[in-house]
One Martini backbone bead per residue (centre of mass of N, CA, C, O) as a GRO file, in nm:
protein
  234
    1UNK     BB    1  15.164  17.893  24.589
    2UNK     BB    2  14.957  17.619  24.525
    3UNK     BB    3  14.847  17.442  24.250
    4UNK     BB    4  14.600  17.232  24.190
    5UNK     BB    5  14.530  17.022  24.068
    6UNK     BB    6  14.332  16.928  23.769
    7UNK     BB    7  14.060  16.661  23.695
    8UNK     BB    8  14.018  16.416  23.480
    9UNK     BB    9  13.783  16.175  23.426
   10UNK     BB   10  13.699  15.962  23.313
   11UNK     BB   11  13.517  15.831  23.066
   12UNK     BB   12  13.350  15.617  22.931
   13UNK     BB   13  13.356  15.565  22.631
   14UNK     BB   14  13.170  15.567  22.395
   15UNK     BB   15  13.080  15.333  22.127
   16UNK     BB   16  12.946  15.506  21.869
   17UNK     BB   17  12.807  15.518  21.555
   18UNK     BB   18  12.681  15.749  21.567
   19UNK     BB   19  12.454  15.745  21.308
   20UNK     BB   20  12.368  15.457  21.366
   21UNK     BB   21  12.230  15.520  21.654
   22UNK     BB   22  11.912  15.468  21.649
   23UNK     BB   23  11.602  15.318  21.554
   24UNK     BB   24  11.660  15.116  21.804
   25UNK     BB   25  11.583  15.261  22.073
   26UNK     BB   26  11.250  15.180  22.019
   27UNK     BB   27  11.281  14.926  22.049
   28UNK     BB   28  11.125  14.605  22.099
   29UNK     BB   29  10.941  14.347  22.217
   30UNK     BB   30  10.695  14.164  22.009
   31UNK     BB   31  10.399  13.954  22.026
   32UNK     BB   32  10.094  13.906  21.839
   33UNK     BB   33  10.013  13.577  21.837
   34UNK     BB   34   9.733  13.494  21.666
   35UNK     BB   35   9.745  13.782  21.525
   36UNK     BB   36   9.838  13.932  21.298
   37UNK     BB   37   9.953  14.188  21.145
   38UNK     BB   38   9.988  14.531  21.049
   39UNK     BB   39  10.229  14.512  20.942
   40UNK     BB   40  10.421  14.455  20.693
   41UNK     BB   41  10.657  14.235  20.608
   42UNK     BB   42  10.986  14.259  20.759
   43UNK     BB   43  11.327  14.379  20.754
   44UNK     BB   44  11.579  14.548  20.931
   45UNK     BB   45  11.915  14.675  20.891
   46UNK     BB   46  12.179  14.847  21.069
   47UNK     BB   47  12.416  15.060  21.111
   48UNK     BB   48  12.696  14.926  21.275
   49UNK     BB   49  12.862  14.822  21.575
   50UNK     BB   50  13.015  14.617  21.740
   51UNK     BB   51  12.823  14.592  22.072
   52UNK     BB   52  12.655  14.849  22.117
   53UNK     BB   53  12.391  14.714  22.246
   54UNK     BB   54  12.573  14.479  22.462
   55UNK     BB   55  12.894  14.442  22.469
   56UNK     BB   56  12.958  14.231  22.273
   57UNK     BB   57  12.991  13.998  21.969
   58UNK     BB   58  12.728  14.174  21.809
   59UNK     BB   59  12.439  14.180  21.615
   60UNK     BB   60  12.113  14.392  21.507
   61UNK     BB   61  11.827  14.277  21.411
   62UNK     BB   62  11.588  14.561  21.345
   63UNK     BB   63  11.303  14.542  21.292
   64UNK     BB   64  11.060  14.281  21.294
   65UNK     BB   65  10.791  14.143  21.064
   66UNK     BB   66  10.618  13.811  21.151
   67UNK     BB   67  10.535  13.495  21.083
   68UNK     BB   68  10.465  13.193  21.130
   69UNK     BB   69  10.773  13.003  21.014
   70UNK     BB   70  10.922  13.211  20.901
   71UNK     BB   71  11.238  13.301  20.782
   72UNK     BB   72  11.587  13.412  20.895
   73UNK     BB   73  11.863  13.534  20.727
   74UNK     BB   74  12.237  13.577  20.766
   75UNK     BB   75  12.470  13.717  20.544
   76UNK     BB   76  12.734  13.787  20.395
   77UNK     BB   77  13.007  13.887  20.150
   78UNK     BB   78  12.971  13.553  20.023
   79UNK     BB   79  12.687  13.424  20.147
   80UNK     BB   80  12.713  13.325  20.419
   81UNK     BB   81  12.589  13.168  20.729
   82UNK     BB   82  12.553  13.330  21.046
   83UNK     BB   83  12.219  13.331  21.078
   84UNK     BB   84  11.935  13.165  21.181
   85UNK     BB   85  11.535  13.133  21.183
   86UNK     BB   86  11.262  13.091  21.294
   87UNK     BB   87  10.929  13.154  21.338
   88UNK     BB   88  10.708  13.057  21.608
   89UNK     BB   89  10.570  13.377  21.601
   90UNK     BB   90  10.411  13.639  21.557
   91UNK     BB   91  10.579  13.943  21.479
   92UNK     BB   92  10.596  14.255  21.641
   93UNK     BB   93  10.921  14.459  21.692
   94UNK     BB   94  11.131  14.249  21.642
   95UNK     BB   95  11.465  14.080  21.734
   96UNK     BB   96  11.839  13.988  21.674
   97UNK     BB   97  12.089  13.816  21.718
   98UNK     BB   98  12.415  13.827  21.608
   99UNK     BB   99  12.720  13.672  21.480
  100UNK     BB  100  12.943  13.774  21.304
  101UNK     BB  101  13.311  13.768  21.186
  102UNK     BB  102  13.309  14.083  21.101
  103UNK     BB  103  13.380  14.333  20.964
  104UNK     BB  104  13.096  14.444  20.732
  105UNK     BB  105  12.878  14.296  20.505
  106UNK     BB  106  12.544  14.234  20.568
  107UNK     BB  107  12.232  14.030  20.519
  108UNK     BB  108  11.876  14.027  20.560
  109UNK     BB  109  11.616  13.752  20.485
  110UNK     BB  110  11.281  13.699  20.437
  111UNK     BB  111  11.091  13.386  20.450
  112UNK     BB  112  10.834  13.187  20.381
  113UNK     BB  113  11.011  12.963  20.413
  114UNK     BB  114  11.252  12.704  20.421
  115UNK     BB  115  11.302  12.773  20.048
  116UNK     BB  116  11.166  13.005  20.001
  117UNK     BB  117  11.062  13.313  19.942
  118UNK     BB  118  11.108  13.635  19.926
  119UNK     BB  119  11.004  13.922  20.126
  120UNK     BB  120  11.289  14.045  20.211
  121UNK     BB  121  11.594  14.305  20.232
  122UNK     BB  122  11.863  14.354  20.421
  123UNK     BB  123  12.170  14.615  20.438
  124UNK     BB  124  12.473  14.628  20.652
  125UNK     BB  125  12.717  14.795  20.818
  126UNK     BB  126  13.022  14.637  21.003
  127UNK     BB  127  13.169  14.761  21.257
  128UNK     BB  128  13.502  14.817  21.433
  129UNK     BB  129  13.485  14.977  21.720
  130UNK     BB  130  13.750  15.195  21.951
  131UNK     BB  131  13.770  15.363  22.280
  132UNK     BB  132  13.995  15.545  22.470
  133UNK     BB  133  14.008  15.699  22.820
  134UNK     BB  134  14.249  15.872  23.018
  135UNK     BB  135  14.296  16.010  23.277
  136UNK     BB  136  14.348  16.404  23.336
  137UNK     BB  137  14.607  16.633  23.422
  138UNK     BB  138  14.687  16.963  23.554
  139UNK     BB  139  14.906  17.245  23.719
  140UNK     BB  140  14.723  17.477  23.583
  141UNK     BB  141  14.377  17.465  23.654
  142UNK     BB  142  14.347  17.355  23.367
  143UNK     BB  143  14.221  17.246  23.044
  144UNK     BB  144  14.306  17.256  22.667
  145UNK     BB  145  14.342  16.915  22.653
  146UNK     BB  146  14.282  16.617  22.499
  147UNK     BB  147  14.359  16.259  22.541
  148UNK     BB  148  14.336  15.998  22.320
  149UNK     BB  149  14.427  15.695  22.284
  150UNK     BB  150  14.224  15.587  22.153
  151UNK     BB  151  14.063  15.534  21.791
  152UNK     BB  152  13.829  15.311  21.611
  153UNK     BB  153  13.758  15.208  21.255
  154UNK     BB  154  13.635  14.878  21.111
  155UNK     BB  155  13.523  14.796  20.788
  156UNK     BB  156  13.721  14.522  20.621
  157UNK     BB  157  13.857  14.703  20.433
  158UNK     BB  158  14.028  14.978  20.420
  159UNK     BB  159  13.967  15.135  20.655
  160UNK     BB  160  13.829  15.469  20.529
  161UNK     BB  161  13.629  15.531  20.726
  162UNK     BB  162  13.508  15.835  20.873
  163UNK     BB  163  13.570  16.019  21.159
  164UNK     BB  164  13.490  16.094  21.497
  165UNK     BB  165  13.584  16.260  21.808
  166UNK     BB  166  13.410  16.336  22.061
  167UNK     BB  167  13.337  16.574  22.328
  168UNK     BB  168  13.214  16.560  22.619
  169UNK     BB  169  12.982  16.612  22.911
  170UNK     BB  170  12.748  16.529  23.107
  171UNK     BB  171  12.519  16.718  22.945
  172UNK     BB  172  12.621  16.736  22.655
  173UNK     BB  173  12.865  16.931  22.600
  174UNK     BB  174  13.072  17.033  22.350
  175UNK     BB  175  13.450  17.038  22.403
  176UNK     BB  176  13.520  16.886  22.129
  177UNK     BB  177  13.718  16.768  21.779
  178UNK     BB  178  13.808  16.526  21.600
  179UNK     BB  179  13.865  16.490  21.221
  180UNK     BB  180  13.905  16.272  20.947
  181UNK     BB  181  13.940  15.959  21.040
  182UNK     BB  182  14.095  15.655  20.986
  183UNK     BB  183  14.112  15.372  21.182
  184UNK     BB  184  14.390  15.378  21.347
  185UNK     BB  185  14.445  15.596  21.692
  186UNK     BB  186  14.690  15.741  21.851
  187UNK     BB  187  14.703  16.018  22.027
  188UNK     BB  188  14.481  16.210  22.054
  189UNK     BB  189  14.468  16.558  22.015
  190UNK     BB  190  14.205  16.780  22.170
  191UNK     BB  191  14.107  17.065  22.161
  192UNK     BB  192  13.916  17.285  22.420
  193UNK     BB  193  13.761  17.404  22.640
  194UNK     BB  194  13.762  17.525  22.955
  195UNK     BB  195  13.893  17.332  23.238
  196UNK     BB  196  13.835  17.402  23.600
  197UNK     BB  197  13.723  17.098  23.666
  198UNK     BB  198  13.597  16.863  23.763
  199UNK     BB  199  13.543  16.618  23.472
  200UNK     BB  200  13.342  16.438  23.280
  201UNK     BB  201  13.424  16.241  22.961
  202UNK     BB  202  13.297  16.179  22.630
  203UNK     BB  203  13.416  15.944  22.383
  204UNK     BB  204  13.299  15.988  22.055
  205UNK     BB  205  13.186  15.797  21.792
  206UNK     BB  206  13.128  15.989  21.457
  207UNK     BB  207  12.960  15.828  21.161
  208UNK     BB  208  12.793  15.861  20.841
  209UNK     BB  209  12.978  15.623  20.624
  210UNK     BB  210  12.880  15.721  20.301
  211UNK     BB  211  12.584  15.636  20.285
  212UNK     BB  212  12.274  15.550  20.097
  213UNK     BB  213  12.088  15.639  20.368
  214UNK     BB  214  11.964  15.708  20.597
  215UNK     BB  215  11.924  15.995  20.818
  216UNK     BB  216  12.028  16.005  21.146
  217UNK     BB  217  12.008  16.050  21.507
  218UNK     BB  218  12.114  16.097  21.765
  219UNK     BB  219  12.066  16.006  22.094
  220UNK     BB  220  12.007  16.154  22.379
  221UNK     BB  221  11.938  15.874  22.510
  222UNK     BB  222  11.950  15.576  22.639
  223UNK     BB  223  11.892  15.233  22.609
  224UNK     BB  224  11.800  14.945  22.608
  225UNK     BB  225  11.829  14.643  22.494
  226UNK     BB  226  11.703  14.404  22.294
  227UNK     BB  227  11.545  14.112  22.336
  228UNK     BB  228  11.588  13.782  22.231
  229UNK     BB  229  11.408  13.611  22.166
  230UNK     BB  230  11.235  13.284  22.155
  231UNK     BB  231  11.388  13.165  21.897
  232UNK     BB  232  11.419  12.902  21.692
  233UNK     BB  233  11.728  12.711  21.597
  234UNK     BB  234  11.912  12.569  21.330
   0.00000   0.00000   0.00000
């Protein structure tokens, strides 16, 4: 008798910053119009994956709520700015992409206006997650390990943040978790639960970052990416 092969068809490969993919989930773009805003002046801005939200080169500043002509700047952990923006109209849970430099430490800042006062500021880890999973199958009709082909998290400093790397079936029930991890990793071999018929796997990082942040919950469904208002660039 003949043993049909099991396959493991690719996961998604989900790039998750793990609790980092948080409070953005719900987060909307709108614009206040002509009324006040009713939040006082902020901006948050949470650590976070390259290209996390839209797949691209971007890191996503936001919620941000702001009035019209006060200014918004990004700059690195040497100062220099990434990227700035005027406020053309009041702002109410609003966000914007940005392009760091690469991943670290960045800061957004808003003031009251370009070269004036500073109204709030805040500080994210910007880090570069990368995860691939390929197809996989066993001619003994189960599998009991799969294999993750690569999993990094580079913080731009010592690259020594702790990561796990998850995996999961359709419904979201966890099959195994290799945990530890930092750097870059390839051929990461993880036990699971006996897998016995074709089942889609997504591998995902998973790391609290070590920082002295609130703890954020991973969402349990995705959400389209906030989108980039139509805000002056100078």
């Amino acid at each position: 008798m003949t043993t049909k092969p099991t396959t493991l068809e690719k996961g998604r490969a989900v790039v998750l910053a793990g609790l980092m993919v948080l409070s953005m989930i719900a987060m909307s773009v709108a614009f206040a119009g002509g009324a006040a805003a009713a939040t006082e002046d902020s901006v948050t801005f949470n650590d976070q994956a390259i290209g996390v939200y839209n797949d691209s080169d971007t890191m996503v500043v936001g919620p941000i709520y702001a009035q019209k002509g006060q200014y918004l700047e990004v700059t690195d952990e040497s100062g220099e700015v990434v990227d700035k923006t005027v406020i053309p109209v009041n702002a109410t849970d609003a966000a914007i992409f940005a392009t760091p430099d690469g991943p670290g430490e960045y800061t957004a800042t808003l003031y009251s206006e370009e070269g004036g006062d500073e109204i709030d500021d805040d500080d994210a880890m910007i880090y570069d997650a990368t995860i691939e999973l390929s197809d996989q199958k066993s001619a003994k009709g189960t599998l009991e390990q799969v294999t993750v082909d690569t999993a990094s998290l580079l913080d731009g400093d010592d690259n020594d943040t702790e990561f796990d790397v998850v995996l999961t079936d359709a419904d979201g029930n966890e099959l195994g978790r290799a945990t530890e991890l930092t750097g870059t990793n390839e051929d990461i071999t993880i036990d699971t639960s006996k897998i016995t018929a074709q089942t889609e796997v997504t591998a995902t990082i998973s790391s609290t970052m070590n920082r002295s942040r609130p703890t954020m919950k991973t969402p349990e469904t995705s959400s389209p990416c906030p989108t980039r208002p139509p805000w002056t660039r100078t």
